[in-house]
VEXDREN-2710 file (C-alpha; in Angstrom, 1 decimal):
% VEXDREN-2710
k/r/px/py/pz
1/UNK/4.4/33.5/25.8
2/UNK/5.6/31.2/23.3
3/UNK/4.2/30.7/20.1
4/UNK/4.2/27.7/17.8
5/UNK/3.7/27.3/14.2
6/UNK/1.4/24.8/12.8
7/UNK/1.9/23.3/9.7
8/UNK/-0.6/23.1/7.5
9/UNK/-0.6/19.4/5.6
10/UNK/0.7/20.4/2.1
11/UNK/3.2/23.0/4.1
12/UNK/7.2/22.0/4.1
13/UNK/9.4/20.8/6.7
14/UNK/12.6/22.0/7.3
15/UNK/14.3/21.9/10.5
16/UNK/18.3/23.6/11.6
17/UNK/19.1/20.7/12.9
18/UNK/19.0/18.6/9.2
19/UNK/21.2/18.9/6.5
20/UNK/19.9/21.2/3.7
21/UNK/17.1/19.0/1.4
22/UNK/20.1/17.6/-1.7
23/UNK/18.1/14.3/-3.1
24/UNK/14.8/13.6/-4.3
25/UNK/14.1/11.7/-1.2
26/UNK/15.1/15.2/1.3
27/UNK/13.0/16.8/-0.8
28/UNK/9.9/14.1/-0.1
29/UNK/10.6/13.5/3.6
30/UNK/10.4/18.0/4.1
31/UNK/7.1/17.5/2.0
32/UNK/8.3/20.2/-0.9
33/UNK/7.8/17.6/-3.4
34/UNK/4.4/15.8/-3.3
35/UNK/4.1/14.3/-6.8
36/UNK/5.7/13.7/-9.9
37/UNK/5.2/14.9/-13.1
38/UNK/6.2/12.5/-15.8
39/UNK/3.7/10.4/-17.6
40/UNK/4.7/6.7/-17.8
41/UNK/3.8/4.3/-20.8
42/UNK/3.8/1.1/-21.7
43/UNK/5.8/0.5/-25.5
44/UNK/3.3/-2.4/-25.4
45/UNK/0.1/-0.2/-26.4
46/UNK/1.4/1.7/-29.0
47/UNK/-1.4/0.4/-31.3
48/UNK/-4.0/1.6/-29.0
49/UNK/-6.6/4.7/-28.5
50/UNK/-9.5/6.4/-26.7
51/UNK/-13.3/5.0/-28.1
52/UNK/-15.9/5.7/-29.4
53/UNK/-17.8/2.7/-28.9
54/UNK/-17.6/0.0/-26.4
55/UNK/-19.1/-3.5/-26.0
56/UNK/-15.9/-5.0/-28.4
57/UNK/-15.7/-8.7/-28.2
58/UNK/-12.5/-10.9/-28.9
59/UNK/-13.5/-13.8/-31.6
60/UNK/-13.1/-17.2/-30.1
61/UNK/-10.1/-18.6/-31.8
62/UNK/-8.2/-15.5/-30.3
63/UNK/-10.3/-15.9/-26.7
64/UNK/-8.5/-19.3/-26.8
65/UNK/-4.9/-17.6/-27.3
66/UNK/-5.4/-14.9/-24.7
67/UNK/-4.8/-18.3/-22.3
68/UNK/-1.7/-20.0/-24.1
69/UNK/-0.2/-16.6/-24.0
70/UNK/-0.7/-15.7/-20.4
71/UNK/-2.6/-12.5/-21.2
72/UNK/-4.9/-12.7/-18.2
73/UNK/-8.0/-10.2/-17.3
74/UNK/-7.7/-10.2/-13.8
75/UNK/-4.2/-10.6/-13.6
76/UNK/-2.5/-13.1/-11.5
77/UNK/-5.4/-14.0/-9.1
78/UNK/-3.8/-12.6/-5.6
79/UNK/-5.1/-10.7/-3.1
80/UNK/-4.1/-7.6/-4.0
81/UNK/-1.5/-5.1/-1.7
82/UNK/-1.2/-1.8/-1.3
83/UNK/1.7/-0.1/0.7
84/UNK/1.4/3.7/2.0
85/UNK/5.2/4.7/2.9
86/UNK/5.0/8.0/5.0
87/UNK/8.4/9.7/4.1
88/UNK/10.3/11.5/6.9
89/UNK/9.3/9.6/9.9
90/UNK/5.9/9.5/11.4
91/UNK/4.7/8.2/14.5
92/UNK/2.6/5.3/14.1
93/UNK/2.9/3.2/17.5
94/UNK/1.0/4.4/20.5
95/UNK/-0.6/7.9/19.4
96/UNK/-2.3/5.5/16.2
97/UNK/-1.9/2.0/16.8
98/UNK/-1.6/0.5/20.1
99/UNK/2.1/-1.3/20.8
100/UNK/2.5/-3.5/24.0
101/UNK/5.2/-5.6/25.8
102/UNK/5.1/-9.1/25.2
103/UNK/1.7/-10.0/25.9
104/UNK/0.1/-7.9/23.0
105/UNK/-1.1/-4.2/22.2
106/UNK/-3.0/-4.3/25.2
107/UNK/0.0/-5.8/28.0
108/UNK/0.1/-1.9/28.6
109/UNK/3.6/0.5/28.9
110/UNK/3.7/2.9/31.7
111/UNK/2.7/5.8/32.0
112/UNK/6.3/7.9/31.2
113/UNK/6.8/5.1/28.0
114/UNK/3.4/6.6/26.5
115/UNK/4.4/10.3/27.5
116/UNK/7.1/9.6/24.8
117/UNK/4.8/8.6/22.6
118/UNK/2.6/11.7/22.4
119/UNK/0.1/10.4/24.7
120/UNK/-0.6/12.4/28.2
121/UNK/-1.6/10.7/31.0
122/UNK/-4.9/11.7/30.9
123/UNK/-5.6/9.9/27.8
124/UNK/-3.1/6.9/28.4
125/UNK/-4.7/3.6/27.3
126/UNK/-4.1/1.9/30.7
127/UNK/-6.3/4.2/32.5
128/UNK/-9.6/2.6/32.8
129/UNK/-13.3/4.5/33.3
130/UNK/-14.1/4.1/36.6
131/UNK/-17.5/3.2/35.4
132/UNK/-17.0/0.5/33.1
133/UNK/-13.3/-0.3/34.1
134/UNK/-12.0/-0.8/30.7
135/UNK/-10.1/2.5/29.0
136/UNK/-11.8/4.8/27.1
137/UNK/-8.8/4.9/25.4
138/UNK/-8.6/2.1/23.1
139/UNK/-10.7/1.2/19.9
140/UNK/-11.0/-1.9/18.0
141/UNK/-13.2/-1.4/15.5
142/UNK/-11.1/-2.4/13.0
143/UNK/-9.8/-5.4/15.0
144/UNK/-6.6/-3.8/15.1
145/UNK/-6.6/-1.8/18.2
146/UNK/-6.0/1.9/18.0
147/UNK/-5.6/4.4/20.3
148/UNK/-9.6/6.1/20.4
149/UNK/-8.2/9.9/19.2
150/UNK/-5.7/8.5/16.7
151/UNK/-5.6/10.5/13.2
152/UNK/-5.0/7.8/11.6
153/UNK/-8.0/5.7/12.8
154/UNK/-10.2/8.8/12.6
155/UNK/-9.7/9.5/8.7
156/UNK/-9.7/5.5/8.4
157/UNK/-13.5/5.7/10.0
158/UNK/-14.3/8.7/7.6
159/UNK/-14.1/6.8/4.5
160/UNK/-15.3/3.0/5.4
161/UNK/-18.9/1.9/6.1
162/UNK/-19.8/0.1/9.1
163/UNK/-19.9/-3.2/6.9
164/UNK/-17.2/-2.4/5.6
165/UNK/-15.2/-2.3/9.0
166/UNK/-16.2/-5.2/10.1
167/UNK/-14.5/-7.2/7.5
168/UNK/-11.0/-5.6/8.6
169/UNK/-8.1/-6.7/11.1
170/UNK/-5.0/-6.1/11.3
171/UNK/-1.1/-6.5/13.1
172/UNK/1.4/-4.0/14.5
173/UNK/5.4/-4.6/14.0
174/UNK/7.4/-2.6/16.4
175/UNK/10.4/-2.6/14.5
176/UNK/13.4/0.1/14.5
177/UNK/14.8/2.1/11.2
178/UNK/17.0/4.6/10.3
179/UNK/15.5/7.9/10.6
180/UNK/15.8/10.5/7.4
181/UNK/17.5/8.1/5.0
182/UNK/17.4/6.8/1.4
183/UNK/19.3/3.6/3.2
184/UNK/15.9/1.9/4.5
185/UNK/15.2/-1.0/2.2
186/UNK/11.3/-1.0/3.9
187/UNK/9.8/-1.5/0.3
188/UNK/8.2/-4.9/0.2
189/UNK/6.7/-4.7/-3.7
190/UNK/9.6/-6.5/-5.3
191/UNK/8.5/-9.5/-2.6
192/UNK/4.9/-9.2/-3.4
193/UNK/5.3/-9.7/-6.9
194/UNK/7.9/-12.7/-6.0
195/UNK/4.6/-14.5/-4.2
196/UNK/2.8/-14.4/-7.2
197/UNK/1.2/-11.0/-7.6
198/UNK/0.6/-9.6/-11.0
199/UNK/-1.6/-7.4/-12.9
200/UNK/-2.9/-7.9/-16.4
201/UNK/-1.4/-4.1/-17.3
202/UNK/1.4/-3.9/-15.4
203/UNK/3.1/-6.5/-12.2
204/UNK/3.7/-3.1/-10.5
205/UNK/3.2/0.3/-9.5
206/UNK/3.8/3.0/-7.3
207/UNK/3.5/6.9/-7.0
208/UNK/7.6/7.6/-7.4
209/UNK/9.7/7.1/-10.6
210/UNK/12.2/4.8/-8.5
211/UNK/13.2/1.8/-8.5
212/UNK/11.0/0.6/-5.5
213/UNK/8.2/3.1/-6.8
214/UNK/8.4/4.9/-3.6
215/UNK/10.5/7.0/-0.7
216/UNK/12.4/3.8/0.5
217/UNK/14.2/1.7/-1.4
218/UNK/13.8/-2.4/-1.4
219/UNK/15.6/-5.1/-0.3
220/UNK/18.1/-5.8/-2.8
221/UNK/18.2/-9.0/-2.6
222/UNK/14.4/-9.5/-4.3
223/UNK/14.9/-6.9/-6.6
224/UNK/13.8/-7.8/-10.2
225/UNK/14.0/-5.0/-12.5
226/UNK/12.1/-6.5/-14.9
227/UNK/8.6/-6.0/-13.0
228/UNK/9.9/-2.2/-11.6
229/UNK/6.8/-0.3/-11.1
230/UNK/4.9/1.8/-13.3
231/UNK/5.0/5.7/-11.8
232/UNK/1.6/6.5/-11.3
233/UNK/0.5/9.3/-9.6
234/UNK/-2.3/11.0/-10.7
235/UNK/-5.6/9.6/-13.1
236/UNK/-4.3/11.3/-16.2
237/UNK/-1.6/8.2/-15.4
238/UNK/-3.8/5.8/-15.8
239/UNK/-6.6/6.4/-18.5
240/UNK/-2.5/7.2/-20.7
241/UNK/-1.8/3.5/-20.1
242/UNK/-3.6/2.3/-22.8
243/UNK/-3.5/4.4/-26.1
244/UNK/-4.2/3.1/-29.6
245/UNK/-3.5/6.5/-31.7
246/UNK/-5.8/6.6/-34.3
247/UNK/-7.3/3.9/-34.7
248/UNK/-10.4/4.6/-32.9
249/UNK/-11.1/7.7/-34.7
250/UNK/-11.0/6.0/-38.2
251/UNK/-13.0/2.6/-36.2
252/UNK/-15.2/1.9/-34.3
253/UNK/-14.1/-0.3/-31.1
254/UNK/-15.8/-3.2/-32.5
255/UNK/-13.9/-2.8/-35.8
256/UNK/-10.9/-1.5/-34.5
257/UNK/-10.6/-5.1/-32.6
258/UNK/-11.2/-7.1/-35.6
259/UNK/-8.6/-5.8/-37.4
260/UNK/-6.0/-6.3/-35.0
261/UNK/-7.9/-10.1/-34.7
262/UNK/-7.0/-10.5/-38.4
263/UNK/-3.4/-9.2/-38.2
264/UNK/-2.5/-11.9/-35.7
265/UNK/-4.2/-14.5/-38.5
266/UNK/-2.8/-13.6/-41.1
267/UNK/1.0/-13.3/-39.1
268/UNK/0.4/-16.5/-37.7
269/UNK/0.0/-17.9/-40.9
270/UNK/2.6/-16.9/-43.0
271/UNK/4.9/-17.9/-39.3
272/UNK/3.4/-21.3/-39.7
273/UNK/5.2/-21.3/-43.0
274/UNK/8.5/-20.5/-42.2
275/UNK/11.3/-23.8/-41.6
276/UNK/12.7/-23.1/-38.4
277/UNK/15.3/-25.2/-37.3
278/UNK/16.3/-22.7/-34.5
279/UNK/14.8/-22.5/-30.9
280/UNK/15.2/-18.4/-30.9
281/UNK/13.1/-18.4/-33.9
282/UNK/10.4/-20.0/-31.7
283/UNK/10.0/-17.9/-29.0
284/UNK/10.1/-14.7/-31.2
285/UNK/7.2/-16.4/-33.2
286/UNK/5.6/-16.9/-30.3
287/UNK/6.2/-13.3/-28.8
288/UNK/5.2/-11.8/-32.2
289/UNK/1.6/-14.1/-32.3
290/UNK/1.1/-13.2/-28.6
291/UNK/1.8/-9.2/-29.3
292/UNK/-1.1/-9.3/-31.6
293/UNK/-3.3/-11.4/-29.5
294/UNK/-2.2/-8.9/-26.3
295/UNK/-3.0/-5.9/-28.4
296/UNK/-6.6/-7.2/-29.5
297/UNK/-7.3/-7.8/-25.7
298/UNK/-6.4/-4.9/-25.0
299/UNK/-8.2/-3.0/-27.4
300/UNK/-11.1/-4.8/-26.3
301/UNK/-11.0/-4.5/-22.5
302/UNK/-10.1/-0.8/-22.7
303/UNK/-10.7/0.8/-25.9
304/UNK/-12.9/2.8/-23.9
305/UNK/-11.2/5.1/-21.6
306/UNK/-13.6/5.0/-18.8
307/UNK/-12.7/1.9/-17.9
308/UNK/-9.7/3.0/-16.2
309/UNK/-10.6/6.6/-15.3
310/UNK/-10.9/6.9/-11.4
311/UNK/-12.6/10.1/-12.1
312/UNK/-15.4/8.5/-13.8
313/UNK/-15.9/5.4/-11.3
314/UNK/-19.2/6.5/-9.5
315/UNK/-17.3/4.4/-6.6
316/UNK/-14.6/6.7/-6.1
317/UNK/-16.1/10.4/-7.4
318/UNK/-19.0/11.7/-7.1
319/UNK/-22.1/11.9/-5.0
320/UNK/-22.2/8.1/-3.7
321/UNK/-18.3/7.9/-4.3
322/UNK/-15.9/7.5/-1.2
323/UNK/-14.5/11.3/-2.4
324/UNK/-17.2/14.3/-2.8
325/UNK/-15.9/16.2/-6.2
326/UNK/-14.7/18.7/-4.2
327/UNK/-12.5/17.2/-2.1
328/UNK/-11.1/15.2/-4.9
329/UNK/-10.2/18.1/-7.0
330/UNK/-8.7/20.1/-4.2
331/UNK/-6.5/17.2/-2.7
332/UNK/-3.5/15.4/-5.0
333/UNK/-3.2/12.8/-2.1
334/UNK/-6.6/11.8/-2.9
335/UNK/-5.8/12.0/-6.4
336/UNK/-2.7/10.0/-6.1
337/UNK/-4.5/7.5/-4.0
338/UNK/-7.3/7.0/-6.4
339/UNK/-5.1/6.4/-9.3
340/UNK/-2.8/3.4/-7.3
341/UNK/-5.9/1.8/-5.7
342/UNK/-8.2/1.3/-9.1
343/UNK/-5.4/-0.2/-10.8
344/UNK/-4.8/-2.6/-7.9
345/UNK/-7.9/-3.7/-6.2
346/UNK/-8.9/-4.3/-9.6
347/UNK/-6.4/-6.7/-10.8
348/UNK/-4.5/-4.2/-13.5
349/UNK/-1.5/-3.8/-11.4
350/UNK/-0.4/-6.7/-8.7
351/UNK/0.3/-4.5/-5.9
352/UNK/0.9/-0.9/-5.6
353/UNK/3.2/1.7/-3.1
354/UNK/1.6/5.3/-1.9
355/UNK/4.4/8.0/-1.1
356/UNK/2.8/10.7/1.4
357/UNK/5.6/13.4/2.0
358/UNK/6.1/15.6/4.8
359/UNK/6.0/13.6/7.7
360/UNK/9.3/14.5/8.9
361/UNK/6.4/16.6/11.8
362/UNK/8.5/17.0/14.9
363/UNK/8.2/20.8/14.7
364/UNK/7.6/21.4/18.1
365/UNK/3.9/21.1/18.3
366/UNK/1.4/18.4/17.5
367/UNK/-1.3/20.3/14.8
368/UNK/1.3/19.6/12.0
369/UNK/1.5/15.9/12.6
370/UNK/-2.3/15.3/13.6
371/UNK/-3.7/16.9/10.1
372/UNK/-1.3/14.9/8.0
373/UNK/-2.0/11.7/9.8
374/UNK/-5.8/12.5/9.8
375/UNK/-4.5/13.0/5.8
376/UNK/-2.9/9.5/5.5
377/UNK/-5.6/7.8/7.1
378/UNK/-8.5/9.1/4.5
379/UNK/-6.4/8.1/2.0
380/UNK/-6.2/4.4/3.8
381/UNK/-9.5/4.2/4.4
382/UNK/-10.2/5.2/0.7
383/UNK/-8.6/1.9/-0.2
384/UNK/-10.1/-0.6/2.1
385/UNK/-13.9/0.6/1.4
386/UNK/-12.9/0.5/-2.9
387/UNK/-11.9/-3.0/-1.9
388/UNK/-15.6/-3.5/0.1
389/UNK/-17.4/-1.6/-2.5
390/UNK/-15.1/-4.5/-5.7
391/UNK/-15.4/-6.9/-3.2
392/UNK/-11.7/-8.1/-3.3
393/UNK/-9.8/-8.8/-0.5
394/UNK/-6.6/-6.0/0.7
395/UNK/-4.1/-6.2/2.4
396/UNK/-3.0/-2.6/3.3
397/UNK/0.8/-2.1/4.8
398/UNK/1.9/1.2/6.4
399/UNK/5.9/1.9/7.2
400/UNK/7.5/5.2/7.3
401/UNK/11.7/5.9/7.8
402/UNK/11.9/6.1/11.2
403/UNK/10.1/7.9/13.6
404/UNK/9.8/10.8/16.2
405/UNK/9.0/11.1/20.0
406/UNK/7.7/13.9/22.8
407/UNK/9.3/15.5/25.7
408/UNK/5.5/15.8/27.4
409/UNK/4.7/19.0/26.7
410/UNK/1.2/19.5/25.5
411/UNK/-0.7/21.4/22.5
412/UNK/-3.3/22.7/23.6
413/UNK/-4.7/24.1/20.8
414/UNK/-7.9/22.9/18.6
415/UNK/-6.3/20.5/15.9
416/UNK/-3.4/19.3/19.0
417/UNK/-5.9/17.8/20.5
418/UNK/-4.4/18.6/24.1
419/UNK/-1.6/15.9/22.9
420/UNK/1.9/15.8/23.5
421/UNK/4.1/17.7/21.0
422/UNK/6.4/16.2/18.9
423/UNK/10.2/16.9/19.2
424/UNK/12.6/15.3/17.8
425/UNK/13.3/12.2/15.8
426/UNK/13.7/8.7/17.7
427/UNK/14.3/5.7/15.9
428/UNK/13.2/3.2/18.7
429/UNK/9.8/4.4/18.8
430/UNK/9.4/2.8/15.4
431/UNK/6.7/0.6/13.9
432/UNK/4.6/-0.6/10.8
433/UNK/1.4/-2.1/10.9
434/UNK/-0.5/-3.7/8.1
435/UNK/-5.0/-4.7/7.8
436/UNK/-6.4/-6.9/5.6
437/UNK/-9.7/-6.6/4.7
438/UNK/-11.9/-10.3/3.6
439/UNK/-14.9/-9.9/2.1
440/UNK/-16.6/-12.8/3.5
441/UNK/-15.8/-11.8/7.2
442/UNK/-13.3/-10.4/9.6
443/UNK/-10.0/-12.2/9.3
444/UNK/-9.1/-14.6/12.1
445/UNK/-6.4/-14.3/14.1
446/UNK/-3.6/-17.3/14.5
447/UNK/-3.9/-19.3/18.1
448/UNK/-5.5/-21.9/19.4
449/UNK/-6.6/-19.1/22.7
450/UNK/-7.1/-15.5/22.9
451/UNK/-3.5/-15.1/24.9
452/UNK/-1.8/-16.7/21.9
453/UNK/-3.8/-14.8/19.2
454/UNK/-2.8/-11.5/21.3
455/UNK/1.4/-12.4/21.0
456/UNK/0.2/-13.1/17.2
457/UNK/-1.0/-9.9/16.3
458/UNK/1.5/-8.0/17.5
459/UNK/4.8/-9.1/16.2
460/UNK/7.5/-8.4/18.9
461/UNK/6.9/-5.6/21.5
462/UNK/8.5/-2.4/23.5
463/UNK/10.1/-2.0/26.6
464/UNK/7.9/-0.3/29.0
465/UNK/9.3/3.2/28.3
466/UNK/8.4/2.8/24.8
467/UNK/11.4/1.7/22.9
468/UNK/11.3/-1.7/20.7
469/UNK/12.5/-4.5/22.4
470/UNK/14.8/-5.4/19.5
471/UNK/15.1/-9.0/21.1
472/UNK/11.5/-9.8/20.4
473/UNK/11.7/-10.4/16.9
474/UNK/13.5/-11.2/14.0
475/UNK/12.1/-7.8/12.2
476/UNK/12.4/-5.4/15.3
477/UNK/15.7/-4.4/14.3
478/UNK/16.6/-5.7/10.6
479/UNK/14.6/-3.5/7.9
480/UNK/15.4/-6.5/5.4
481/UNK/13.8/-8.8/8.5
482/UNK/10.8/-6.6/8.1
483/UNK/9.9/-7.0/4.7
484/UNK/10.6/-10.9/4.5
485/UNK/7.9/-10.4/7.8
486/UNK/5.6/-8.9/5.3
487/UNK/6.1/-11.2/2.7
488/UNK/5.4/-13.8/4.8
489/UNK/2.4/-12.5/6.0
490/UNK/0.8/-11.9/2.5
491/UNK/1.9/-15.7/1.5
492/UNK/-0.3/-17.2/4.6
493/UNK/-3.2/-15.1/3.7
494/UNK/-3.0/-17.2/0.4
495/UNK/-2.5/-20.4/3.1
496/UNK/1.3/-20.7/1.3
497/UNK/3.4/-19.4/3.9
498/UNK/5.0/-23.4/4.1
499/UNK/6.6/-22.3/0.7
500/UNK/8.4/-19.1/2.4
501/UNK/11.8/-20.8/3.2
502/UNK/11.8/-21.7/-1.0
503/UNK/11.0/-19.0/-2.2
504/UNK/13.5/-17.0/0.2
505/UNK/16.4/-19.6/0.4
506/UNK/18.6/-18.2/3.8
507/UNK/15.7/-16.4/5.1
508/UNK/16.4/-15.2/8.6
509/UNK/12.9/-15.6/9.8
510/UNK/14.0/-19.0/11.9
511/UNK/12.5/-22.3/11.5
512/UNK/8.9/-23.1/10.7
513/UNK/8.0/-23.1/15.1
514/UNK/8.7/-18.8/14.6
515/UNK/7.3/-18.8/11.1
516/UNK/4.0/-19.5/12.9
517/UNK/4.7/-17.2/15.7
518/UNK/5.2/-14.6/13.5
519/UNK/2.1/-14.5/11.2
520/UNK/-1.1/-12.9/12.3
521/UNK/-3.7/-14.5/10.3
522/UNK/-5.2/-18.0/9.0
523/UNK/-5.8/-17.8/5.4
524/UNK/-8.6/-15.5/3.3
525/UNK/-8.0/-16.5/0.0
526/UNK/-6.9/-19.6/-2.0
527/UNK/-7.0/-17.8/-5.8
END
């Protein structure tokens, strides 16, 4: 009888067939590196500390310079994104969310196309109850429809209230990439932040000391190395962000903030004294008057460190949190998670990338893959409920390098879920899908009728034996494509997505007629 090894979640992958794990990205996609462990900074905060007392309050000459220098509290006013990028290749189309031909997720494959796709006949999503003649297959709770035993959706359901679901929808992307690869530029953060988004710590930040601040790297052409992300990984990350040395221990926060109000006095006005006949001398006034300013804010908003602490948010830890204690302490991808999503749904960081390792799962059974997608979709579901629970909009996007397919043979055991195994990678099985939660209701699809709003929320489609149609759309087969699809998604949420072709001059989404074919939603928010 053959046996087959399950993985657990936190186990590594490594396969014969793969070259031996040489780059920090092997290591991630093989799941032996889960986190890093350097702590980043700011140079900015170098006059700040932990508090002793809270309730600071900036004078109001200084309130009035917080505005002429940019220094904003809730940073740039977007809604704010948060990307999970599942290194290695994990399935996301069919076995999580539902991917159709050209009619939508629901214009059904056959019955071979979902076999490849880790999905048996007997629990293919064009099989309808006899009773009720509609599948008992497929689930659209969260708008987005999702096959009913998919990981994914079942740790999404774990962590968001009923409420909370109802304010979600979401799109699918069947799109082709290269699988096992640094090569995939699928990052979109560099584009997010070119929209507009900001925070008022940091523009960026992601769970990776890269460039991108994840697995993949991004686009190069909307690189800007000026906003790279912030490496934050864990909450010891972000209550280091702000640190004022001693100053606390010698002041109290109230104090402490006057001070550093009457240093940017008394440096303004020996500046307004100086002759300066020369422009650079401006702008490093300025910078210098705005430091001080930037630092009293600061000291002000966070002097105490609770503010940022995920541990200490009653919404995130603790008996009413979305993580018992326990489970928080005995999971860093909770931990990880947590640290990214308070910075970002609360307007500290503009947008923010998750890297989950490991999900390079075609290991010959299904367990491995089903307990780190059950994994990944806690830790998605953590974010949309944090946004519910701050009630700020999200808009959550989901990629991973590649993906893998089945032969049809079945796991039969508990956590297989009498699935088909996975075995082997497969490129053309690819997809990405992104949801968008709105607190004031579920977001509405694009088209005028529910045919139209169908093609919208699925943009481009598969073959019927479950291989991406790389025809249908600009992003099926362009990773580049795929993130300027993103982008342009995030910018009509905002209702800007007429100022796309400007801010990406030679785009190669087409003309504005397939612009509106391929955004999902009307607009959310208009800052």
């Amino acid at each position: 009888m053959r046996k087959t090894k399950h993985f657990q979640p936190n186990e590594p992958l490594l396969f014969g067939d793969h070259k031996a794990p040489m780059t920090r990205r092997d290591f991630i996609s093989a799941g032996l590196k889960t986190g890093g462990h350097a702590v980043a900074g700011l140079s900015v905060f170098s006059l700040l500390a932990n508090s002793k007392q809270a309730n600071a309050a900036l004078s109001s000459d200084i309130e009035a310079l917080r505005d002429s220098c940019g220094i904003s509290a809730q940073g740039a006013g977007k809604i704010p994104f948060i990307s999970f990028d599942l290194a290695g290749g994990a399935n996301i189309s069919g076995s999580n969310v539902l991917v159709g031909g050209l009619g939508g997720q629901q214009d059904f494959l056959s019955t071979a196309g979902y076999s490849k796709l880790g999905i048996p006949g007997d629990m293919a999503p064009n099989i309808a109850n006899p009773d009720t003649m509609q599948s008992d297959f497929v689930n659209t709770d969260l708008g987005l429809a999702f096959h009913s035993d998919s990981a994914f959706l079942r740790g999404i359901l774990e962590k968001v209230s009923a409420d909370t679901a109802a304010k979600i929808n979401g799109a699918v992307i069947p799109s082709r990439s290269d699988n096992d690869t640094s090569n995939n530029p699928h990052n979109p953060m560099y584009a997010i932040a070119a929209a507009g988004a900001n925070g008022s710590l940091m523009p960026l930040v992601g769970s990776r000391n890269t460039d991108s601040g994840g697995n993949s790297m991004a686009p190069a052409s909307f690189i800007d190395l000026s906003v790279r992300p912030t490496k934050i990984d864990r909450p010891s990350d972000v209550t280091g962000l702000v640190d004022v040395g001693d100053l606390f221990d010698i002041l109290s926060q109230q104090d402490a903030v006057a001070v550093m109000e009457s240093i940017q006095r008394v440096s303004a006005q020996k500046m307004a004294k100086v002759n300066s006949q020369v422009t650079r001398d401006d702008v490093i006034k300025d910078m210098v008057n705005c430091g001080y300013v930037k630092s009293a804010d600061l000291a002000d908003r966070f002097g105490d460190p609770t503010t940022l602490d995920p541990v200490a948010d009653v919404d995130i830890v603790g008996p009413g949190g979305i993580f018992t204690l326990a489970e928080f302490d005995g999971e860093r991808e909770f931990q990880k998670t947590a640290s990214i999503m308070k910075l970002v749904v609360n307007g500290y960081s503009g947008a923010g990338t998750v890297t989950m390792g490991g999900f390079d799962y075609h290991t010959g059974d299904r367990s491995t893959g089903e307990l780190r997608d059950l994994r990944a979709g806690r830790c998605m579901g953590a974010c949309l409920e944090y946004a519910a629970r701050r009630n700020q909009p999200l808009m959550m996007y989901v990629f991973s390098d590649g993906s893998v397919a089945s032969n049809g043979r079945i796991d039969e055991s508990m956590d297989g879920r009498g699935k088909g195994e996975w075995t082997g990678d497969n490129s053309s099985t690819g997809a990405s899908f992104f949801l968008v939660f709105n607190p004031s209701g579920k977001p509405e699809l694009m088209g005028g009728n529910a045919d139209t709003q169908a093609r919208n929320q699925q943009i481009g489609f598969m073959r019927p034996d479950a291989s991406v149609e790389t025809a249908s759309a600009p992003s099926a087969n362009n990773v580049n494509l795929l993130v300027q699809t993103v982008l342009l998604n995030y910018m009509a949420l905002h209702g800007e997505q007429n100022q796309f072709s400007t801010l990406v001059p030679g785009q190669g989404l087409g003309n504005s007629t397939m612009l509106d074919s391929l955004t999902a939603f009307q607009p959310i928010y208009t800052g």
